[in-house]
C-alpha positions in Angstrom: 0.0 0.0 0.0 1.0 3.7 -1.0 1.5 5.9 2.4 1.4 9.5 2.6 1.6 12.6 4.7 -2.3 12.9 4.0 -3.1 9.4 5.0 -1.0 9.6 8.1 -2.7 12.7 9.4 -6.4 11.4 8.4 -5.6 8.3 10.9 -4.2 10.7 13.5 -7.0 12.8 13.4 -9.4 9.3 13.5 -7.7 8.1 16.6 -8.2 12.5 18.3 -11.5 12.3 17.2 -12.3 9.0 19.1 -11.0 10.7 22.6 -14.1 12.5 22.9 -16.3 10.2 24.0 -13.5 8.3 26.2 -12.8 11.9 28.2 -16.6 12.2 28.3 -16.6 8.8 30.1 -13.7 9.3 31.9 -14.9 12.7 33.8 -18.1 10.8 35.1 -18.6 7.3 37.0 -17.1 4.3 35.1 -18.9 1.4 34.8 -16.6 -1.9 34.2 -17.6 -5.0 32.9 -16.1 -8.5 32.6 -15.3 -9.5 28.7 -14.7 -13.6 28.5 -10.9 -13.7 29.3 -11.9 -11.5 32.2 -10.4 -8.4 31.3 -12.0 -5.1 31.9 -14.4 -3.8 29.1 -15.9 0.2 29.4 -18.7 1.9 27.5 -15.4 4.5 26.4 -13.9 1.1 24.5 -17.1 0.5 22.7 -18.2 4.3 22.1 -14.3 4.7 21.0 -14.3 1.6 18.6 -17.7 2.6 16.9 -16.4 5.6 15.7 -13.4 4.3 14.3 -14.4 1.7 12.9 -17.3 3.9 11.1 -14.4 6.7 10.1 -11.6 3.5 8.5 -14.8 2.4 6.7 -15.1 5.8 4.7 -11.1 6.6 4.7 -10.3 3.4 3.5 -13.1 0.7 2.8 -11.1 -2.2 1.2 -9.0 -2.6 4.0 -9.8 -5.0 6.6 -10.5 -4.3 10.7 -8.9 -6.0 13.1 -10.4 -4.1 16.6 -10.3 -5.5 20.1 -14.1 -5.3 21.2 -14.9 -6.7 17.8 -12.1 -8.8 17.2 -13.1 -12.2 15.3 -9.8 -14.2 16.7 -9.9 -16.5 13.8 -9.9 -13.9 10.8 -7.1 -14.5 8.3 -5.5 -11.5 6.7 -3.5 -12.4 3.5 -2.8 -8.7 2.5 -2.8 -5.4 4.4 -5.1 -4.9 7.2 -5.3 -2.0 10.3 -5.4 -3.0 13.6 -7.3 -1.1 16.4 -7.2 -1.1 19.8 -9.9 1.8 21.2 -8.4 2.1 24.4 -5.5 0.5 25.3 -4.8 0.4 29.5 -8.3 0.1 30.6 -7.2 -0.6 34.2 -5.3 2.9 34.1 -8.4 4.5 32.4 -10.7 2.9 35.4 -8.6 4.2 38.1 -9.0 7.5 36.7 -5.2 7.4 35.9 -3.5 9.7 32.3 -1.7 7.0 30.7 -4.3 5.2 28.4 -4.2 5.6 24.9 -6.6 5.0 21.2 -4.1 3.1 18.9 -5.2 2.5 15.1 -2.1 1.0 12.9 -1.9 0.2 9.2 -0.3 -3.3 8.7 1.4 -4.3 5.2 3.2 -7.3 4.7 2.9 -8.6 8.1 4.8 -5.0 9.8 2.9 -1.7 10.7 3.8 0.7 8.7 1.9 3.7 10.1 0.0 4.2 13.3 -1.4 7.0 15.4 -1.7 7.1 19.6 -3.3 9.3 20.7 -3.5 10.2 24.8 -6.5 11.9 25.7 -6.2 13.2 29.1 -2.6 13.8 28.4 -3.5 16.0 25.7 -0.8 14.2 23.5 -1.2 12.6 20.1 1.7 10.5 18.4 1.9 9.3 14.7 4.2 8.5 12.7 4.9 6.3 9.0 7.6 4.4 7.3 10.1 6.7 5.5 7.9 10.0 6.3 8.8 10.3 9.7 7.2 10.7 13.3 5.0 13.6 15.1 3.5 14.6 18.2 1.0 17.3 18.5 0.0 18.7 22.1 -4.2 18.6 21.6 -7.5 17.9 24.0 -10.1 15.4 23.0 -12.6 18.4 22.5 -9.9 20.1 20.3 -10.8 21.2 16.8 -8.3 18.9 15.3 -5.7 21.2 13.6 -2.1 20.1 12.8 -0.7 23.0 12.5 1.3 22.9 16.3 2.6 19.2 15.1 6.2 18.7 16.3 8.8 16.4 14.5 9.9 13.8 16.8 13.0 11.1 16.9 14.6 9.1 19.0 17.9 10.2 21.1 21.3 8.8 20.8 22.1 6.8 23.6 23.4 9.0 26.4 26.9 8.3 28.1 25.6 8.3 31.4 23.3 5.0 31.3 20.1 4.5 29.4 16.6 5.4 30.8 14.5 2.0 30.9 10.4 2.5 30.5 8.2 -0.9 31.6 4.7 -1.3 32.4 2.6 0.4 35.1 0.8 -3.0 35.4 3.0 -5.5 34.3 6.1 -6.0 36.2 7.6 -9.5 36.3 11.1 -10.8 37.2 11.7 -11.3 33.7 11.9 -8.0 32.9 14.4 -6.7 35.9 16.5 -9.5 35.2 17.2 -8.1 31.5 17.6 -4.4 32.9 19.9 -5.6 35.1 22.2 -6.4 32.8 22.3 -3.0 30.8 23.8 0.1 31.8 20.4 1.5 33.3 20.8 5.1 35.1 17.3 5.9 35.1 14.0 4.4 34.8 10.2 5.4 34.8 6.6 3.4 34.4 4.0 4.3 32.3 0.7 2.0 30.7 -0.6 1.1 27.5 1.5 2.0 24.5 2.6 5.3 25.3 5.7 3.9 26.4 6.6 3.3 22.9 5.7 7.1 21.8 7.8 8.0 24.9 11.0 6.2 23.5 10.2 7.7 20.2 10.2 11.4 21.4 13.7 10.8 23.5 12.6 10.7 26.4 13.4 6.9 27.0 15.7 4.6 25.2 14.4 1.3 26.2 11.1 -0.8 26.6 11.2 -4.6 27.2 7.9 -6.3 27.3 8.1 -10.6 28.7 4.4 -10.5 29.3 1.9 -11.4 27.1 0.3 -8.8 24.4 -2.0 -8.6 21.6 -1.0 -7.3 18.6 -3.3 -4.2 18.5 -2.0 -3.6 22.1 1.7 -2.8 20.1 1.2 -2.5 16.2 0.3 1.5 16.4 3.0 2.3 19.2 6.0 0.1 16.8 4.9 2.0 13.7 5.2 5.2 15.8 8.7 4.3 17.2 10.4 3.1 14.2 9.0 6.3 12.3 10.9 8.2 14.6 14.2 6.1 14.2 14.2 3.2 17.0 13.6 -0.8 16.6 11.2 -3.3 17.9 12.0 -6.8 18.3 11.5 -10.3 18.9 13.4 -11.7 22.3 15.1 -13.9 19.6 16.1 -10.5 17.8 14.0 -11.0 14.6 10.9 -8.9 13.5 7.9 -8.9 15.4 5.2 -10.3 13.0 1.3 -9.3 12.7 -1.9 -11.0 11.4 -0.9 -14.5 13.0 -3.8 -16.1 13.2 -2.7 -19.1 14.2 -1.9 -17.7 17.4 -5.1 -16.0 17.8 -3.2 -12.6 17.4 -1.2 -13.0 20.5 2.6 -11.7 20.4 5.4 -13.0 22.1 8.4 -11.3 24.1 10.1 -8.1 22.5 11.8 -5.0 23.5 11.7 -1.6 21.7 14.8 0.2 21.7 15.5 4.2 21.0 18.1 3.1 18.2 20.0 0.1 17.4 19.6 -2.9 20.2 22.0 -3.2 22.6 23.3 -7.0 23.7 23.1 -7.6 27.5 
């Protein structure tokens, strides 16, 4: 599939437009139910899924949906598809916490190739494309959505000092201090859902590992983001990370995102 600047900026604007209705959630009483593999589900995932599953149809309608709260685990993509994930860190979004995110990625070929997070009650949306480059634009759900403020973003060289190491608000395991422990880490900071790939992508990380289990739409939008803007995701065996494996019900295995080139323990 062709990319542009224009298409990247339509899915950003997708993913701003479905903060509304998650903010309007978010300032009230949420209610939280129990989805089958009993994980939290809200009215913001569902309200935020219609309407971008509504705006993909008109933007681009012979590309095929894969989206959380609708997700049919045993759909076979043999070409491109997007991914969506309406709002990714639920349990951050319940507890009335900022880091929860919208992520919509393009996938081509079995890699994301473009993606757009945005954080609503951060007021911070992230996109980025293959060869065009990554952005980050400082704007509130109820925002007329107007690029105009957008800010190139890239990753940082790896400072002399020690790297900064970003993991899960949610999700830590021994796994994952056992590999930090064995890089030069001088700093380190939590955050949920996939902003921690859009923080690595604007420098202000350098590395994300991630042992525990994912599903794709949980990464595809943040990777495309990240490697936009000049870092790496990868496989704990150090190959690609793959997309639109059915056979696995679209689950991922281990891989850590890097700020630039990996870095062997």
């Amino acid at each position: 599939m062709l990319i542009s600047d224009q298409l990247a900026l339509a899915i950003a604007e997708i993913a701003h437009r479905a903060g509304a209705p998650i903010m309007e959630i978010y300032r009230g009483a949420i209610a939280v139910a129990e989805k089958a593999d009993n994980s939290p589900v809200t009215l913001a995932d569902q309200a935020a899924e219609k309407i971008i599953l509504a705006a993909l149809s008109k933007l681009l309608p012979n590309i095929p949906v894969l989206a959380e709260e609708s997700a049919d685990l045993g759909q076979v993509f043999d070409e491109d598809f997007i991914l969506v994930d309406p709002l990714d860190g639920t349990k951050e979004f319940i507890q009335k916490r900022d880091d929860f995110t919208v992520n919509i990625a393009l996938i081509a070929q079995g890699a994301p190739i473009l993606g757009a997070v945005y954080a609503p009650a951060r007021q911070m949306l992230y996109w980025g494309a293959r060869g065009l480059g990554a952005w980050r634009l400082p704007i509130a759900a109820d925002d007329p959505f107007d690029a105009a403020g957008k800010v190139a973003i890239e990753t940082r060289a790896y400072p002399t000092a020690g790297l900064t190491a970003i993991s899960s608000r949610s999700h830590a395991d021994a796994e994952t201090a056992a590999f930090l422990a064995r890089l030069p880490i001088a700093g380190a900071a939590n955050a949920g859902s996939s902003l921690k790939f859009c923080l690595v992508a604007a420098g202000e990380a350098d590395v994300y590992p991630r042992f525990g289990p994912t599903m794709e739409w949980d990464i595809a939008a943040g990777q495309a983001v990240l490697e936009a803007a000049g870092g790496a995701v990868l496989a704990a065996d150090g190959g690609p990370m793959r997309f639109g494996k059915a056979a696995d019900r679209y689950r991922n295995g281990a891989f850590i995102a890097w700020g630039k080139t990996a870095i062997t323990p």
